[in-house]
LUMSEZA-613395 format. One record per residue (C-alpha): z, y, x. Coordinates in nm, 4 decimals, m for minus. Each point is the difference from the previous one (the first is absolute). Layout:
% LUMSEZA-613395
NODE Z Y X
...
% end
This chain:
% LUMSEZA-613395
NODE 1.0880 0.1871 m2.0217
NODE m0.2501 m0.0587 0.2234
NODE m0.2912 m0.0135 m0.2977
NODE 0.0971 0.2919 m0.2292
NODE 0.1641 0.2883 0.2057
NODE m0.2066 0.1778 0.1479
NODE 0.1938 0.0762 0.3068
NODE 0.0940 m0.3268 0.0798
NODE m0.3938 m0.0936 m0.0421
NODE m0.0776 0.3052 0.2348
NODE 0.2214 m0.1067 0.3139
NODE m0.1598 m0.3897 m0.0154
NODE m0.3481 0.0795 m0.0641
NODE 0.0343 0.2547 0.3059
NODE 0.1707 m0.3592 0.1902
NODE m0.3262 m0.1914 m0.1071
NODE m0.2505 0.2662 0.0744
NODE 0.1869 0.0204 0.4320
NODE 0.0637 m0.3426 0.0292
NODE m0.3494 m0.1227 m0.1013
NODE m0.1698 0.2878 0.2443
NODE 0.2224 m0.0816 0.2931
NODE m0.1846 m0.2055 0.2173
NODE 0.1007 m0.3370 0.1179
NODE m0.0884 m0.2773 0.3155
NODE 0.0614 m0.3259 0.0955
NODE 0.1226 0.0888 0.4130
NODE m0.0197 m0.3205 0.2826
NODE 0.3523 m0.1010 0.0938
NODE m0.1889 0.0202 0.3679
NODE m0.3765 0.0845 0.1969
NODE m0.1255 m0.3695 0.0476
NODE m0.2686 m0.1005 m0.1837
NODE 0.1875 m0.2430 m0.2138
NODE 0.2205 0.2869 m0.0884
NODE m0.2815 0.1886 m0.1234
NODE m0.1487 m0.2713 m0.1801
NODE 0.2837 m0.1237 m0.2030
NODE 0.0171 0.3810 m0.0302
NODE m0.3635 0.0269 m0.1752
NODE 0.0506 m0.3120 m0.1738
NODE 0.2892 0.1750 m0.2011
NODE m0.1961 0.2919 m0.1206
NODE m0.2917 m0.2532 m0.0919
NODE 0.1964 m0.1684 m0.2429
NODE 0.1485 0.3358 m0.1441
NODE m0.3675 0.1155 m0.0495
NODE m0.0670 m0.3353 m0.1758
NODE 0.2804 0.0134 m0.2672
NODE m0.1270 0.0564 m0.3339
NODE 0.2820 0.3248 m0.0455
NODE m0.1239 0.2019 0.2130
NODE 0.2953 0.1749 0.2746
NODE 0.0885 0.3198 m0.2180
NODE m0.0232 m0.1677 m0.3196
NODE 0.2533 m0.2191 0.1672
NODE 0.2406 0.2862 0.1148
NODE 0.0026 0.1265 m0.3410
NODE 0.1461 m0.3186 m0.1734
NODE 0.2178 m0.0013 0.2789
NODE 0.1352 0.3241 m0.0621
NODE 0.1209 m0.1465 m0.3425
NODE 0.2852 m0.0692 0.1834
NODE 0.1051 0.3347 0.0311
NODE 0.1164 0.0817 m0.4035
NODE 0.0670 m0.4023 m0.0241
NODE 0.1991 m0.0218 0.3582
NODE m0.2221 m0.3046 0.0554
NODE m0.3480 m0.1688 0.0106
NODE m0.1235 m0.3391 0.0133
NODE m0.3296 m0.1548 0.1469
NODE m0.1206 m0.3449 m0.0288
NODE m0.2258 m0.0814 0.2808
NODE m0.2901 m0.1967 m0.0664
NODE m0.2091 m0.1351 0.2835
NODE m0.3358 m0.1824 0.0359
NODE m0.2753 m0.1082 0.2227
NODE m0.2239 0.2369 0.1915
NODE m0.3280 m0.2315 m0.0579
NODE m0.2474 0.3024 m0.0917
NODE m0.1533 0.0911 m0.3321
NODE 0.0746 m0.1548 m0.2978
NODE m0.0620 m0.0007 m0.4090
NODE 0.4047 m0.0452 0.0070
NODE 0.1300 0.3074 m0.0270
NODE 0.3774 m0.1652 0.1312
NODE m0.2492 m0.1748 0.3556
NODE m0.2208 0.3187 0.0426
NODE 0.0427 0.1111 0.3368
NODE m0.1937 0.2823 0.2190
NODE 0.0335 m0.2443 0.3076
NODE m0.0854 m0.3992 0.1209
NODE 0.2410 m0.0785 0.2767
NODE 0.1889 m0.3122 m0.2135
NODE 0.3572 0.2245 0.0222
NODE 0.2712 0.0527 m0.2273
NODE m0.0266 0.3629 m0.1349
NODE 0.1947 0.1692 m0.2661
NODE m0.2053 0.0233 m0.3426
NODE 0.2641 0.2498 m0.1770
NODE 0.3290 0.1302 m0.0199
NODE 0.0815 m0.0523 m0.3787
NODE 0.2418 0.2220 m0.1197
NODE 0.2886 m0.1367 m0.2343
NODE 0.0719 0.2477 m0.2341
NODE 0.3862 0.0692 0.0153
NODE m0.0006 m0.0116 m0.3988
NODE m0.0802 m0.3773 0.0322
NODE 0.3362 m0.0272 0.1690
NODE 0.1870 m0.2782 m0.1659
NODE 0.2640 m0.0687 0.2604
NODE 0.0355 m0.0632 0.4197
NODE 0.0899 m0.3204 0.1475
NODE 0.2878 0.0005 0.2897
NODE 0.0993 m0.2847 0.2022
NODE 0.3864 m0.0589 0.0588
NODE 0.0164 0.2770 0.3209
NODE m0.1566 0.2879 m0.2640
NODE m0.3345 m0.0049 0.1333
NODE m0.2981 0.0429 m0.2111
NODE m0.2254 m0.2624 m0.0765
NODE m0.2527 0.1211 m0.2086
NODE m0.0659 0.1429 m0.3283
NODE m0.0424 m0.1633 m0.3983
NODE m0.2837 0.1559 m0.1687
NODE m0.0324 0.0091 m0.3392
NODE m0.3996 0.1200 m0.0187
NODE m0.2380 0.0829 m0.3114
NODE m0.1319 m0.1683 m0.1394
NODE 0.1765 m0.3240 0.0356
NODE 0.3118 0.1771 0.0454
NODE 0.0969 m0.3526 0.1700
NODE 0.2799 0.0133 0.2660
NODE m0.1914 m0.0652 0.3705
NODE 0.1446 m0.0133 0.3260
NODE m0.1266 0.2393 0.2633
NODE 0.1906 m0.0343 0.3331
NODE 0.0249 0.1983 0.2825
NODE m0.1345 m0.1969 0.2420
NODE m0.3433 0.0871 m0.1493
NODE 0.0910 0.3887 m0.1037
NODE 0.0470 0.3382 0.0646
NODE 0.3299 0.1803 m0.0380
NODE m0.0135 0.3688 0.0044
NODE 0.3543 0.1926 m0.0109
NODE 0.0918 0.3582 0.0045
NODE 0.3495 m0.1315 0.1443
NODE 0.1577 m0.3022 0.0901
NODE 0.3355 0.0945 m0.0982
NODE 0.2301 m0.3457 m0.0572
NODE m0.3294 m0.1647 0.0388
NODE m0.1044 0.0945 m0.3484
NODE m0.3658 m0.1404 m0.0416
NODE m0.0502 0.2558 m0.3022
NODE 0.0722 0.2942 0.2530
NODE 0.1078 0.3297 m0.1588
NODE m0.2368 0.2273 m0.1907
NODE m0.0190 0.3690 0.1499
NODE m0.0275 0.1276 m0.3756
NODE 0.4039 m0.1183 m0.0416
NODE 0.1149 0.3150 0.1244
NODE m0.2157 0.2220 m0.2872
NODE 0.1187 m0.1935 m0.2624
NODE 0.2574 0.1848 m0.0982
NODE m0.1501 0.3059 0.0077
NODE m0.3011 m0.1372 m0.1096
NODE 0.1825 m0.1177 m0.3439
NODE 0.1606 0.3642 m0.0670
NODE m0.3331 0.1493 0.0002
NODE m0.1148 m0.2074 m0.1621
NODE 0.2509 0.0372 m0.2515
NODE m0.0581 0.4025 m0.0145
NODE m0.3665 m0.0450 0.0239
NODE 0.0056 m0.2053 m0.3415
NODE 0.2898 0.2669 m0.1502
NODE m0.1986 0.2914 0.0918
NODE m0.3226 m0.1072 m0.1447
NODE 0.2258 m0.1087 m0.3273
NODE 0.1097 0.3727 m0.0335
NODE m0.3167 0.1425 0.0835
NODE m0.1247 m0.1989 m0.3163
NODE 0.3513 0.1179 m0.2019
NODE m0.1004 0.3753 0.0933
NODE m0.3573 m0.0296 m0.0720
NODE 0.0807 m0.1606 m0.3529
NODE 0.3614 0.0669 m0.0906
NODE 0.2650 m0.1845 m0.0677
NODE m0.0175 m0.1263 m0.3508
NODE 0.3052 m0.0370 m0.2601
NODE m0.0371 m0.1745 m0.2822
NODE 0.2350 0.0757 m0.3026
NODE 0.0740 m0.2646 m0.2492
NODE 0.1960 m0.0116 m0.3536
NODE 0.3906 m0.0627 0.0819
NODE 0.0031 m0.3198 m0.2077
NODE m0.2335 m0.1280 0.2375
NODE 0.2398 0.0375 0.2885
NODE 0.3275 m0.1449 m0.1781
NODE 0.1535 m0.3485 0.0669
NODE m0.0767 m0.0829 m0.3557
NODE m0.3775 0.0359 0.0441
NODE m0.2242 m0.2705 m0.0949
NODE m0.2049 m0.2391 0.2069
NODE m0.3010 0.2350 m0.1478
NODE 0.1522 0.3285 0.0742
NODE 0.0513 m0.1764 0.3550
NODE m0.3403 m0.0779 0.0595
NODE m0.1133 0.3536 m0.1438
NODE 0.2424 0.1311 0.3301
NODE m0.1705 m0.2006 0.2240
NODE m0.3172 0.0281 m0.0397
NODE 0.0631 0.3874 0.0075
NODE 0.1945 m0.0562 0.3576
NODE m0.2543 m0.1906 0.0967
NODE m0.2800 0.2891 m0.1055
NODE 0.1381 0.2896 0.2073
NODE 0.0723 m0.1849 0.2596
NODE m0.3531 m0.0482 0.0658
NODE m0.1082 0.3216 m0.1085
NODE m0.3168 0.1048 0.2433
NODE m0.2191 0.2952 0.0444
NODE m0.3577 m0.2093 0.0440
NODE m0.2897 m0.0596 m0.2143
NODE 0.2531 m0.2383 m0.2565
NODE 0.2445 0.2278 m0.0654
NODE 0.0893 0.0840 m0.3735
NODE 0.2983 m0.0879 m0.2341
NODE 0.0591 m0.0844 m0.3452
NODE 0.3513 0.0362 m0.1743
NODE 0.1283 0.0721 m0.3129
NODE m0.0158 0.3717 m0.1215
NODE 0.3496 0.1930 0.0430
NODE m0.0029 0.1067 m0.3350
NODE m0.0872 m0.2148 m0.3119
NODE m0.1545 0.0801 m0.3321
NODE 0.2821 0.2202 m0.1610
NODE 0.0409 0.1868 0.3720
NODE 0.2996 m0.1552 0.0937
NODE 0.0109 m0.1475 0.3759
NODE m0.0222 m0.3225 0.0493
NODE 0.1968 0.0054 0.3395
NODE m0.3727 m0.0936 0.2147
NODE m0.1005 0.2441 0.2674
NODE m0.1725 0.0079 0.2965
NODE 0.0071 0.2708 0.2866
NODE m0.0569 m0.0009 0.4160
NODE 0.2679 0.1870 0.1969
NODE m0.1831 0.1536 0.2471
NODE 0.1003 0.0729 0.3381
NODE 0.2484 0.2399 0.1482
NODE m0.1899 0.1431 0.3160
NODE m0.0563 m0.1168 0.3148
NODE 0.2486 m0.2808 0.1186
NODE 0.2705 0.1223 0.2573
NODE m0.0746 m0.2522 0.2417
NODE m0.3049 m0.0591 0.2110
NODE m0.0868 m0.3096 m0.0500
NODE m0.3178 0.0878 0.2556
NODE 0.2250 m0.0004 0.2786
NODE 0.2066 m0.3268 m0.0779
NODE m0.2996 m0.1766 0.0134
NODE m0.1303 0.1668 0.3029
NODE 0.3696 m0.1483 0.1827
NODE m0.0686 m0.2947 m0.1100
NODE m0.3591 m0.0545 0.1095
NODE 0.0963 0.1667 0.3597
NODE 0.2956 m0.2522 0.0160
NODE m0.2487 m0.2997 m0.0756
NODE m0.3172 0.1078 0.2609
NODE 0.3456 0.0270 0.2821
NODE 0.1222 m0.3670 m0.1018
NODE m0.3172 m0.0963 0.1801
NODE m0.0404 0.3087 0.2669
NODE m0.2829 0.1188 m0.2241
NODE 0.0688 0.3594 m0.0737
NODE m0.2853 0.1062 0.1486
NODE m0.1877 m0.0623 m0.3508
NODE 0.1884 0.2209 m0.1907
NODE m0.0689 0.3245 0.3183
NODE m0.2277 0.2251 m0.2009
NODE 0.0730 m0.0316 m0.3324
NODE 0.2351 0.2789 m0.0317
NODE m0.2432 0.2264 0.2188
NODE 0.2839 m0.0122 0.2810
NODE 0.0562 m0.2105 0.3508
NODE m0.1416 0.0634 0.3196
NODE m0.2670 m0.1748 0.2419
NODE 0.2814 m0.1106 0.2558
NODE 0.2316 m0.1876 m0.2941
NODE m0.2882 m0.1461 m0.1068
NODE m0.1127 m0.1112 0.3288
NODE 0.3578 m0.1753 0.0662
NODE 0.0216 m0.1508 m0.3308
NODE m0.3139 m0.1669 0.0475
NODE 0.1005 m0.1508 0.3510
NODE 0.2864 m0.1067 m0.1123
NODE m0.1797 m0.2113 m0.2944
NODE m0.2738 m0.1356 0.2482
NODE 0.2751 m0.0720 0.2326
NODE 0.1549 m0.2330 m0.3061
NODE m0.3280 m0.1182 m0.0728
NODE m0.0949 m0.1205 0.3864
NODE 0.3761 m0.2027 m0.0681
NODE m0.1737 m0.1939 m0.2619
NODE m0.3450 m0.0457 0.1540
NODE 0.2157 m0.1460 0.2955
NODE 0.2310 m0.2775 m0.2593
NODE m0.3494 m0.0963 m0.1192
NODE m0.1569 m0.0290 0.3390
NODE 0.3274 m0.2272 0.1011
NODE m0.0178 m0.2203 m0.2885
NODE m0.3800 m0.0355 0.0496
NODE 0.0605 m0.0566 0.3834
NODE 0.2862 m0.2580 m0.0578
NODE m0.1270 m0.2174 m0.3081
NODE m0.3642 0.0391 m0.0263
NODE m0.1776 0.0488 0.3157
NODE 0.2106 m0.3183 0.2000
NODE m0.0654 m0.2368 m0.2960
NODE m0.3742 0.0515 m0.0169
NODE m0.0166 m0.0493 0.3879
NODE 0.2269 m0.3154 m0.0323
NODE m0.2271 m0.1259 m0.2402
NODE m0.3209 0.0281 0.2678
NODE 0.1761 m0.1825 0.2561
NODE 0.1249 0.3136 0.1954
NODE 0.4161 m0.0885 0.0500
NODE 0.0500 0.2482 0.2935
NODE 0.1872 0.2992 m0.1637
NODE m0.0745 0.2146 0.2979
NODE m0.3424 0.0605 m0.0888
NODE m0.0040 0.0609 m0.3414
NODE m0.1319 0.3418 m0.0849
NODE 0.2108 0.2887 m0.1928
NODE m0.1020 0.2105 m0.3079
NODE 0.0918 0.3925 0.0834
NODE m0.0860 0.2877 m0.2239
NODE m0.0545 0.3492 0.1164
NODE 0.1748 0.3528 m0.0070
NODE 0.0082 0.0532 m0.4162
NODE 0.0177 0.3609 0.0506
NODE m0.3384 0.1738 0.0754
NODE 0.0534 0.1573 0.3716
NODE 0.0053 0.4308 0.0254
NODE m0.2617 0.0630 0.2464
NODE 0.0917 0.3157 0.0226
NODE 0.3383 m0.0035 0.0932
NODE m0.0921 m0.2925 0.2784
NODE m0.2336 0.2946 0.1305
NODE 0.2204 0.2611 0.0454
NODE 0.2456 m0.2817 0.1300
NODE m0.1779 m0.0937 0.2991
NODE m0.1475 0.3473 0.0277
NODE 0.3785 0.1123 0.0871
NODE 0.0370 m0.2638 0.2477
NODE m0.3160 0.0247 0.1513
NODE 0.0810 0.3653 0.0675
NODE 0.3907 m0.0922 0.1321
NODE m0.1443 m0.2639 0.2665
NODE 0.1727 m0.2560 m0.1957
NODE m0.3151 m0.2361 m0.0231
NODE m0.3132 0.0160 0.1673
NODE m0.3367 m0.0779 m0.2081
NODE m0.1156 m0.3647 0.0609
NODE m0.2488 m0.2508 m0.1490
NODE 0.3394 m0.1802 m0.1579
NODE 0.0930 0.2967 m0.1675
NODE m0.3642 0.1111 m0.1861
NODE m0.0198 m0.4036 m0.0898
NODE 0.3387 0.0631 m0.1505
NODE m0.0943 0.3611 m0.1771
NODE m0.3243 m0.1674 m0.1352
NODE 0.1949 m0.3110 m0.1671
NODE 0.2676 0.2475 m0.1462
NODE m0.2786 0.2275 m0.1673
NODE m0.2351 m0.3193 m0.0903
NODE m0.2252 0.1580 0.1713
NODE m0.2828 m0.2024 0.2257
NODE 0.0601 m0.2017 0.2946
NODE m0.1549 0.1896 0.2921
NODE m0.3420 m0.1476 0.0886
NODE m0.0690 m0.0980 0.3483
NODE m0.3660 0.0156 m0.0323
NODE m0.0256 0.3423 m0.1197
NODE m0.0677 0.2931 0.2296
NODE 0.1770 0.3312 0.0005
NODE m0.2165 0.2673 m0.1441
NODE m0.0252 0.2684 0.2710
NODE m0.2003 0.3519 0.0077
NODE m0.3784 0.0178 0.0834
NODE m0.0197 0.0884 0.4075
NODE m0.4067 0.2076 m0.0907
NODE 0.2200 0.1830 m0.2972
NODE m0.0260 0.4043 0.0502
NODE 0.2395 0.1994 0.1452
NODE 0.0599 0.2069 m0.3747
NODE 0.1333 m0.3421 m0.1332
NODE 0.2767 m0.0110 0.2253
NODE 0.0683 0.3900 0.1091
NODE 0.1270 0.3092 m0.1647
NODE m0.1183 0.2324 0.2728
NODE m0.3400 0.2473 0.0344
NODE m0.3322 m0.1264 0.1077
NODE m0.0785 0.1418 0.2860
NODE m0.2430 0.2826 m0.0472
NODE m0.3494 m0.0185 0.1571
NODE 0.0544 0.2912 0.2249
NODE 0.2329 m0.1871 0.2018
NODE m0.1562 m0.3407 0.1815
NODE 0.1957 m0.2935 m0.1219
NODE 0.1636 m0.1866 0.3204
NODE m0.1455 m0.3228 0.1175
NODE 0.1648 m0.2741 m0.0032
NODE m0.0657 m0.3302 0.1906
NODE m0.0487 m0.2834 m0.2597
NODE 0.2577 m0.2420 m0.0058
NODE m0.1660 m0.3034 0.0634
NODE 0.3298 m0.2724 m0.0696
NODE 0.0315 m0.1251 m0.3466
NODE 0.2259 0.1054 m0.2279
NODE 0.3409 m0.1549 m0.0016
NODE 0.1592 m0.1508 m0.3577
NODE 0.3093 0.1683 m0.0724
NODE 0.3188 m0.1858 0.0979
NODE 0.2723 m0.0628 m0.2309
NODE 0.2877 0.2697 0.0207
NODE 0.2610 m0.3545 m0.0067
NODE m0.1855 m0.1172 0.3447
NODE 0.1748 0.2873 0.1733
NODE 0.4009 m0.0382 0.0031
NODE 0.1119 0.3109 m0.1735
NODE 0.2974 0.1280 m0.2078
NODE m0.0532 0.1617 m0.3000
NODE m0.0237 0.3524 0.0807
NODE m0.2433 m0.0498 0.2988
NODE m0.2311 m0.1974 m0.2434
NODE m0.0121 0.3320 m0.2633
NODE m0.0349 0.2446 0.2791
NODE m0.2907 m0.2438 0.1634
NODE m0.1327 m0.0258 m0.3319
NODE 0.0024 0.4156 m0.0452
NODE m0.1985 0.0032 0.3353
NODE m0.3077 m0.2278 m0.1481
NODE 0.0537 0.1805 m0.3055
NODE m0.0903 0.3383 0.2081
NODE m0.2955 m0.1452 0.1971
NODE m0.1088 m0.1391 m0.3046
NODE m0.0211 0.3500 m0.2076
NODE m0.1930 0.1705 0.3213
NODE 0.3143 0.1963 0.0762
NODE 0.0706 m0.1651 0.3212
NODE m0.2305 m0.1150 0.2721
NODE m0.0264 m0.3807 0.0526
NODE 0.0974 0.0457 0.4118
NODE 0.3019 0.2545 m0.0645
NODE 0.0971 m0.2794 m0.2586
NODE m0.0489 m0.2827 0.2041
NODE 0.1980 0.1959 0.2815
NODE 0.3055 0.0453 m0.2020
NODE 0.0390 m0.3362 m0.1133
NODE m0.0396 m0.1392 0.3643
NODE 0.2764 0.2566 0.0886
NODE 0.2352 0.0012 m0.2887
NODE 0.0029 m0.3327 m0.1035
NODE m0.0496 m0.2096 0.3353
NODE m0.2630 m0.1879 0.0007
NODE m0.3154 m0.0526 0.1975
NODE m0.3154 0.2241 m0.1131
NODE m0.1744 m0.3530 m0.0797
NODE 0.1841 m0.0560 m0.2647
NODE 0.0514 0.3840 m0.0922
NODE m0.3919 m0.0308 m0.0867
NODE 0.0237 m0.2971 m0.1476
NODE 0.2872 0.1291 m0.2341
NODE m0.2421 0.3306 m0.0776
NODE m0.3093 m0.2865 m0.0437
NODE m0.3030 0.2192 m0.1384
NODE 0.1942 0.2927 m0.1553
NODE m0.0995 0.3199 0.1559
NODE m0.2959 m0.0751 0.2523
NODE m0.2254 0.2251 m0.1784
NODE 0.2392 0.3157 0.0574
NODE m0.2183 0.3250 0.0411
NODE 0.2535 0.3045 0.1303
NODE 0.0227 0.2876 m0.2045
NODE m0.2039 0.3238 0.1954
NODE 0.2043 0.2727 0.0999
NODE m0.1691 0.3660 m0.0989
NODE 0.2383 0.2066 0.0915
NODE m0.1259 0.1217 0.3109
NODE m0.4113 0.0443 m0.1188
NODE m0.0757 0.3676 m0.0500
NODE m0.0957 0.0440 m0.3334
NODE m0.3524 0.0246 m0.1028
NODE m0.1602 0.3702 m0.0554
NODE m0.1638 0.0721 m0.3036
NODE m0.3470 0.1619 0.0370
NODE 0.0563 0.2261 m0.3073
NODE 0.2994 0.1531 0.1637
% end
């Protein structure tokens, strides 16, 4: 199943390809320094396996068509380079460190050792290319189980729900392509003498049968095709009871044979909650049912990342510190995957957008750290200035209104001789949601030369409370080269010597 059908093949490649990509860590059990270094230690001796991690999540995802996977660990020495390949290690410290994870392939199975309360002992190989019968125990393995269900070490496969459909279309698969062939070639009848035929036949006339049974049943339209039998009439023209013809076919067949198939394949991809596969194919389903098909497979998937991350955090991880000398459970570190499913950025956008605007959460340094992790976007850097607008930049950059023309004397204005302010951050003021878009209109005005900077910084001091400090310092350098528009309505209009 899971090497020749191609559905089947589909839904665990598209396993392989998430789990491999989701990324993983090695978290302190606490914030002391020993905590972080038993913490670093870990991911050391991951880094200095010769698997490398996904490689290792792949053969561990064998145990999803099996129900189970096993892992002899294998440790060694960290004591630096080596020509060994089995003492090679990328550090010199003297410690135990793991040197792989070899997988035991579940064909090698020979049989599992129980002691008298039913727990498992450990597995009997039986290995190429000895094929001699060793001991592995669990003491020194890996156990990875899609269920523990009666404390079954082989698990359950996820593939035993499919098998039954699985086998009927398989079934019509392999009938279907044997009556395309029949249609494309005929069915062939092969008439033989009546003496041939009879209980008194000889063993001859028996063998001539068979080997004409035998013929048309492998009759073939391909580059070999071609018979040879005896004519239907002899010599004097009389028939000799041989002939060969192909009943061709009726029409097309009354059932769809299409659409069984099609049932079939949609009832294996749900036996494992991967329909999603199949959306397309038919030119039909939507963006929402494929959206909430997907979750719910990544949802199934994060279950399995977290039985590995268990059985890694419960058999591995406490051995290999037991090992160094390190006996307190308490500060042994924990393996912990990430989200499988990518995050919509868009959706968290409009999200907090909506609850911005209700006054349901205020913008805060917590919440961009959070926004920034969710997108994988950047940390914010702390050294990095803001990039604000040029104070000697001319007033057409920043207005929409006339120059004044040079009949009318521009308006002095006294220098401002205090340095311009840096804009402070709209979260510094405590503001619902609505205040902070209409505050943000305001700048938004001053900014596009349609509102002067002091009617601006009047309105905020009034509407919004606060003192006309901060009002400038909320406005920063947006606005301070304002030039008013020049009324002409009132100028008698110029007379025209030709008139």
């Amino acid at each position: 199943m899971k090497d020749n059908d191609p559905i089947i093949g589909a839904i665990l490649y598209a396993i392989k390809t998430l789990v491999r990509q989701t990324k993983s860590s090695i978290q302190p059990s606490g914030d002391t320094e020993e905590h972080v270094f038993l913490s670093n230690f870990v991911e050391q001796c991951i880094e200095d396996t010769d698997l490398t991690w996904p490689d290792f999540l792949a053969e561990v995802l064998s145990m999803l068509p099996y129900g189970w996977s096993y892992f002899e660990i294998l440790y060694k020495m960290r004591g630096g380079y080596s020509e060994d390949r089995n003492k090679n290690s990328k550090h010199k410290d003297g410690k135990i460190g793991w040197r792989k994870f070899a997988v035991r392939s579940q064909d090698t199975l020979f049989k599992w050792e129980f002691d008298e309360e039913g727990q498992c002992l450990g597995l009997w190989q039986m290995a190429p290319p000895t094929y001699q019968i060793v001991f592995i125990p669990i003491e020194k393995s890996l156990l990875f189980r899609t269920e523990t269900h009666k404390n079954n070490p082989e698990g359950r496969s996820i593939l035993r729900n499919a098998f039954r459909s699985w086998f009927f279309m398989k079934r019509i698969q392999e009938i279907e392509a044997i009556g395309i062939e029949r249609d494309l070639a005929g069915l062939p009848i092969m008439q033989v003498p009546t003496e041939l035929l009879s209980s008194n036949a000889s063993s001859a006339q028996k063998a001539v049968v068979d080997d004409f049974r035998d013929m048309i049943q492998k009759i073939r339209r391909d580059e070999y095709e071609g018979i040879v039998i005896p004519s239907d009439m002899d010599m004097d023209g009389n028939p000799t009871g041989f002939k060969l013809s192909l009943l061709s076919s009726g029409g097309r067949r009354p059932i769809d044979v299409n659409e069984i198939v099609k049932r079939y394949e949609s009832r294996v991809a749900l036996s494992v909650l991967g329909e999603f596969v199949l959306l397309g194919m038919d030119a039909t389903g939507s963006y929402a049912l494929s959206s909430n098909k997907t979750a719910l497979f990544a949802q199934a998937l994060g279950t399995y990342l977290q039985t590995i991350a268990a059985t890694f955090n419960e058999q591995a991880i406490p051995r290999l510190m037991r090992l160094n000398g390190w006996t307190d459970a308490s500060l042994y570190p924990k393996l912990k995957f990430a989200d499988i499913e990518t995050p919509d950025v868009t959706e968290l956008a409009s999200s907090l957008t909506s609850l911005i605007g209700a006054g349901v959460i205020t913008p805060d340094e917590e919440l961009e750290k959070y926004a920034r992790e969710f997108a994988n976007l950047p940390a914010v850097d702390s050294t990095s200035a803001r990039i604000e607008p040029e104070e000697d930049a001319s007033p057409e950059e920043f207005s929409i209104y006339e120059k004044p023309s040079q009949e009318t004397e521009p308006q002095e204005t006294e220098p401002q001789e205090t340095e311009p302010q840096e804009a402070l951050p709209v979260s510094a003021v405590t503001l619902n949601g609505a205040q902070v878009s209409s505050l943000l209109s305001i700048i938004e005005q001053v900014s596009l030369g349609a509102l002067p900077r002091e009617t601006a910084l009047q309105i905020i001091v009034t509407s919004f409370n606060v003192e006309e400090a901060k009002a400038d310092k909320l406005l920063g350098t947006v606005g301070r080269g304002f030039v008013p528009r020049v009324n002409k309505l009132n100028e008698e209009p110029e007379q025209n010597e030709d008139a």
